[in-house]
N, C-alpha and C positions, 0 to 999 in steps of 0.2 A: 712858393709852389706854383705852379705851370697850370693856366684857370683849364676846367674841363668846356667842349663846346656847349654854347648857350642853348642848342636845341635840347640839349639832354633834360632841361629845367620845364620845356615845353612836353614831355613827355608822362605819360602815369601810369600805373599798376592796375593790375584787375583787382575788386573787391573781395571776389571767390578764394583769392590766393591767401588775403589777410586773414579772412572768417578760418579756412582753412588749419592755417597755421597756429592758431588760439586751439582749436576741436582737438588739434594733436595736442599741445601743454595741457591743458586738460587731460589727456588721455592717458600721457607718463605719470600724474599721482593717481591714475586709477578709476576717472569718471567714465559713465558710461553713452559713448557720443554717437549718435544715429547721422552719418552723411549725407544731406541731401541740397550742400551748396558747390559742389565741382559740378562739373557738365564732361562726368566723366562716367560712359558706362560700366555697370559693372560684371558684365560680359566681356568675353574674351573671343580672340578669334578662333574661328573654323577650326579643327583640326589641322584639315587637309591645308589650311593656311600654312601653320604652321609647321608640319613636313615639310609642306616645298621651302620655306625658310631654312628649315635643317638639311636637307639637300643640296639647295645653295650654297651655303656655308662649306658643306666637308665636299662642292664641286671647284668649290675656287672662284666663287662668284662676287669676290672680295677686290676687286682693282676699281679703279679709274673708271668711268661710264664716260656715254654721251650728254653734256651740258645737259642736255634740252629731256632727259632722259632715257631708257632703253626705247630702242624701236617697237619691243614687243610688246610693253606697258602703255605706251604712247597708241600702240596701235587699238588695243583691247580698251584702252578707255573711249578713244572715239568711238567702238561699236557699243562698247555699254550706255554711251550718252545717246545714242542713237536707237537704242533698244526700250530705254527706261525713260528717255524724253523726248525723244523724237528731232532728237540734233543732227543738223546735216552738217556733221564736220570730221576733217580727216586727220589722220594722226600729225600733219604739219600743223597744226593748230592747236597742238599740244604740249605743254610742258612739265616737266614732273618736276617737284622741289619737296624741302623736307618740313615738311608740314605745311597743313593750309594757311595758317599764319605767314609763314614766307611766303606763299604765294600770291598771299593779299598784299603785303610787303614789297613786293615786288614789281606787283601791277601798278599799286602804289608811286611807288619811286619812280616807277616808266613814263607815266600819264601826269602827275601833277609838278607845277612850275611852281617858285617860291612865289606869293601874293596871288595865287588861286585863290577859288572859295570852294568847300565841298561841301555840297549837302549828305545830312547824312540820319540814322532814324533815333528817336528819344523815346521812349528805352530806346537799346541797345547796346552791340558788342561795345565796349570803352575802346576797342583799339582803333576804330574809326578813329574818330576826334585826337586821340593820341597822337596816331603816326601820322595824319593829315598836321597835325603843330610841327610837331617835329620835320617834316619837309618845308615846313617856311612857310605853309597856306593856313585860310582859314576854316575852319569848321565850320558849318549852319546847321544847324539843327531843324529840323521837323519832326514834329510830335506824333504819335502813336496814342490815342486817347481809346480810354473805355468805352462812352457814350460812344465812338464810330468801331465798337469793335477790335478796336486796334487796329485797322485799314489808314494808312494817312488820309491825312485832308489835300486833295490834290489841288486845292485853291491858295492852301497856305503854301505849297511847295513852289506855285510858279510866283506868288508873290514875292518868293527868296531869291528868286533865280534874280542875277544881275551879269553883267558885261563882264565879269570877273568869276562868276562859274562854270567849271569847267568840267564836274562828276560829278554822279548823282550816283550814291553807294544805299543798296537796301539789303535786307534778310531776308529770305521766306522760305520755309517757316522761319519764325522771328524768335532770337534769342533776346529779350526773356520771356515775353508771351506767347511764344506755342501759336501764332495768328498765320497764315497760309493768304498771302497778299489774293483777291480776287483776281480772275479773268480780266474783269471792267476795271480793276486798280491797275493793272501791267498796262493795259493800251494806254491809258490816259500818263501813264510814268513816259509811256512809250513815245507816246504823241510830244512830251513835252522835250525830253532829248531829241529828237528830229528835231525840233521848231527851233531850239536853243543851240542846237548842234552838241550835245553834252555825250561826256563817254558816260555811262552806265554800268559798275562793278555789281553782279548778281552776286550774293553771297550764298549757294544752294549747298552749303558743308550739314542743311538737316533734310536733304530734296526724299530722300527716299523713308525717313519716319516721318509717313503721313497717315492719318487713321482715317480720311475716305476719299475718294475720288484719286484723281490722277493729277499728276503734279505739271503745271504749266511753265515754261524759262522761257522769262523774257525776249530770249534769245531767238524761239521760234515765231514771235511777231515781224512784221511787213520793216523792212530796213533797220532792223536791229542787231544782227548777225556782225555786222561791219563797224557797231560800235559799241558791242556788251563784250564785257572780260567778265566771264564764267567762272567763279573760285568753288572750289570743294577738295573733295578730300577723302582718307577714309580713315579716321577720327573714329566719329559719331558712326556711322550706317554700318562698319564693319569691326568697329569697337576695339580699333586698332591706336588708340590715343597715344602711347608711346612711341610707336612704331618711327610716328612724326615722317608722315607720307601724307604728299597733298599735291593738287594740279591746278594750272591754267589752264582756260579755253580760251581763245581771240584771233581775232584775222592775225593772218601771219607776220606782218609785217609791226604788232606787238609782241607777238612771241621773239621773232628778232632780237627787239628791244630788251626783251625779258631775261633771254638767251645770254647778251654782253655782260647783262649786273651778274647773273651766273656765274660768269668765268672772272668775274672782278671780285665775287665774294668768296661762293661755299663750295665752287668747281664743279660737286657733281653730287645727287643723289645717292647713298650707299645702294650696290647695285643689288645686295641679297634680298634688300625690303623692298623692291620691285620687283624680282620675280616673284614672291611671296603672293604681292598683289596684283600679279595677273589669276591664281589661283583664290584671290578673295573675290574678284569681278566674277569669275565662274560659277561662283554660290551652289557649288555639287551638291551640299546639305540642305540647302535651303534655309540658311541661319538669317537671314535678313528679313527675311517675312516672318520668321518665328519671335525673333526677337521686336521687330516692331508691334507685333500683337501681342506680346508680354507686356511691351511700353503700355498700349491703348488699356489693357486691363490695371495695370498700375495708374492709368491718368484716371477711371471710370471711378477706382475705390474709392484715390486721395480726394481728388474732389468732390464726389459728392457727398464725404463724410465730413471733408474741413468744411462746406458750407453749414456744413448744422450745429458746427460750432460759434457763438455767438462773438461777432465782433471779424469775421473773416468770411470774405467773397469773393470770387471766382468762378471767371467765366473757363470753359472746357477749353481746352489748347484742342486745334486742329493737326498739329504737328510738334515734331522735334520732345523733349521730354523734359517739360518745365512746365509747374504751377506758377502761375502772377496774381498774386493771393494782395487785393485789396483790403489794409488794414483796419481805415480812417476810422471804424466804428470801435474799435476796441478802446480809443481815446488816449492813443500813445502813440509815439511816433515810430518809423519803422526800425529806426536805431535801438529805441528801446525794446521792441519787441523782440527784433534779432538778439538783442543781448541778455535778453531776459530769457528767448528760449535755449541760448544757447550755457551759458552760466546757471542758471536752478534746474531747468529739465534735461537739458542735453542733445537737446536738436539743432544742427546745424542748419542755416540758413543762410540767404543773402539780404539787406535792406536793399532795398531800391533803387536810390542814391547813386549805385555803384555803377546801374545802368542809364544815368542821365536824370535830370533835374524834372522830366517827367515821371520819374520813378517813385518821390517822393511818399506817397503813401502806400508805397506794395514790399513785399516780399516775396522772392522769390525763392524756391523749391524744386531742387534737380529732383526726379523720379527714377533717379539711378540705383534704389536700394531695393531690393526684394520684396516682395508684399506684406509678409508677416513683418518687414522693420518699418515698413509707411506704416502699417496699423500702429503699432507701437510706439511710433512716431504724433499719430494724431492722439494717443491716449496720454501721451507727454504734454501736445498743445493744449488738451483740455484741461488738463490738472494746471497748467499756467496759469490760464484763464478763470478760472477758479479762483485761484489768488488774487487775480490784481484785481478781480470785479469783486470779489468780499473787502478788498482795500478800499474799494471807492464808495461802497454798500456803507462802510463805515464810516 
């Protein structure tokens, strides 16, 4: 038989999808499984979203697009990035792909040579370190610790940097700890791509679920325009996860780049689900502020009641809708917790693990479920914990 290429062996799975797929076998004999390991809201789009999709559809808005995608979605997101973050950029700096994943994908493939290095953050998304293997380079990892907040250590980051790095890939807010990178943490990322010459992929797919202050991209720092590729999406902020709608930002002459893999892979954007999202950027209901204030009152309960459960701690996420729930005190590991809440009580979670070898003692907890299922949820962790500590009492 015909061997498959050797990158595919360098590539891996997200953790979410496994846990996932257990929650449902579980589900077909009848158990009763609380969701809280996708990073998948459980909100749905705007009405008005919606309409213009069904409009689209019975107008004939079903052909062939432009590569780079429609002019009017291209145009509307350069003013929403300029509205909501203060981006000086124009709709040639834009590109619309089908989901933010490909867009990361994309940027990806444009910007790294085989036997690169990219740094990239621990926790974090797994597809970093993946798709960076998978192109022939290295991953480096820098760590996201507790003790600093989750803020990296900008000492350890330029320590990594060598004559063979060539991106430096971050979140903020940070998938899995909810952490919103400081002001003083952007300059000094900022300062060290200048000095290294280094491209810089912002990943802002959680920029607009922030519970205070106003959200900073990298982007509008002193000479960073010219070498930050902006990824987002509307996923998470417009709870459009299906839809699998997502964009580039970058000087033009990456979108170029970005432009040719386009036409060499997926051709073009389905054109109905960008008009749809020029009527999501409009936000006529105001469903993206209602909804990030559902999140922040979802983030205020889970946390402060899992802290008073004994054996679990967590710091308040500033952003995006994930608990990073520090287990070490329970005296198990996050493997066994996860399988323990998810097999006798029925809560789905994620180990840590899944997020990089900094993860090791956390679990993570999407805050995608309703308020009365997170209550019901923490009344599942306590009755856990009850067991295993009368196990060890014993």
């Amino acid at each position: 038989m015909p061997k498959i290429a050797t990158r595919i062996s360098q590539l891996t799975g997200e953790g979410a999808l496994a846990v996932y797929s257990r929650a449902k076998e579980l589900e077909k004999v009848g158990r009763s499984i609380i969701h809280l390991e996708l990073g998948e809201p459980d909100f749905h789009p705007a009405a008005p979203v919606v309409d213009a999709l069904r409009a689209a559809v019975a107008n004939g808005r079903d052909r062939y697009v432009a590569t780079r995608g429609i002019p009017p979605l291209r145009g509307a997101i350069a003013d929403y990035l300029r509205c909501t973050r203060k981006l000086d950029v124009g709709a040639e700096q834009v590109l619309v792909a089908p989901g933010c994943k490909m867009a990361l994908a994309l940027g990806m493939m444009a910007l790294i040579e085989p036997g690169d290095e990219v740094l990239y953050p621990d926790p974090g998304f797994p597809i970093y370190p993946s798709f960076t293997r998978g192109l022939g380079a290295k991953a480096v990892s820098y760590a996201l610790r507790e003790e600093n907040k989750f803020q990296p250590n900008l000492a350890e980051i330029a320590s990594k940097i060598s004559s063979k790095t060539r991106i430096l890939i971050f979140n903020s807010p940070n998938n899995p700890t909810g952490t919103v990178f400081s002001e003083h943490t952007l300059e000094q990322i900022a300062e060290l791509a200048k000095k290294h010459d280094l491209w810089v992929i912002s990943d802002e797919i959680y920029a607009r679920i922030l519970f205070s202050g106003e959200y900073k991209s990298i982007w509008t720092l002193p000479g960073m325009a010219g070498r930050t590729v902006i990824i987002d999406g509307f996923s998470k902020s417009f709870a459009m996860t299906g839809w699998r709608l997502g964009y580039a930002v970058a000087q033009k002459s990456v979108i170029d780049a970005l432009d040719l893999l386009v036409l060499n892979t997926f051709t073009c954007t389905a054109e109905f689900t960008q008009v749809a999202a020029i009527e999501a950027l409009n936000d006529s209901t105001r469903a993206v502020p209602a909804m990030v204030e559902e999140y922040r009152k979802r983030r205020d309960v889970f946390v402060g009641k899992l802290n008073k459960i004994p054996g679990f701690r967590c710091q308040s996420p500033d952003g995006a809708f994930y608990a990073w729930v520090n287990i070490e005190e329970t005296g198990k590991s996050a493997e066994e917790v996860q399988k323990i809440l998810l097999e006798e009580v029925g809560v789905a979670a994620i180990a840590g693990a899944a997020f990089g070898a900094e993860g090791k003692n956390y679990v993570r907890f999407s805050l995608v479920s309703a308020t009365h299922l997170l209550e019901e949820a923490l009344e599942r962790i306590q009755r856990a914990t009850l067991h295993w500590r009368a196990a060890v009492a014993r």
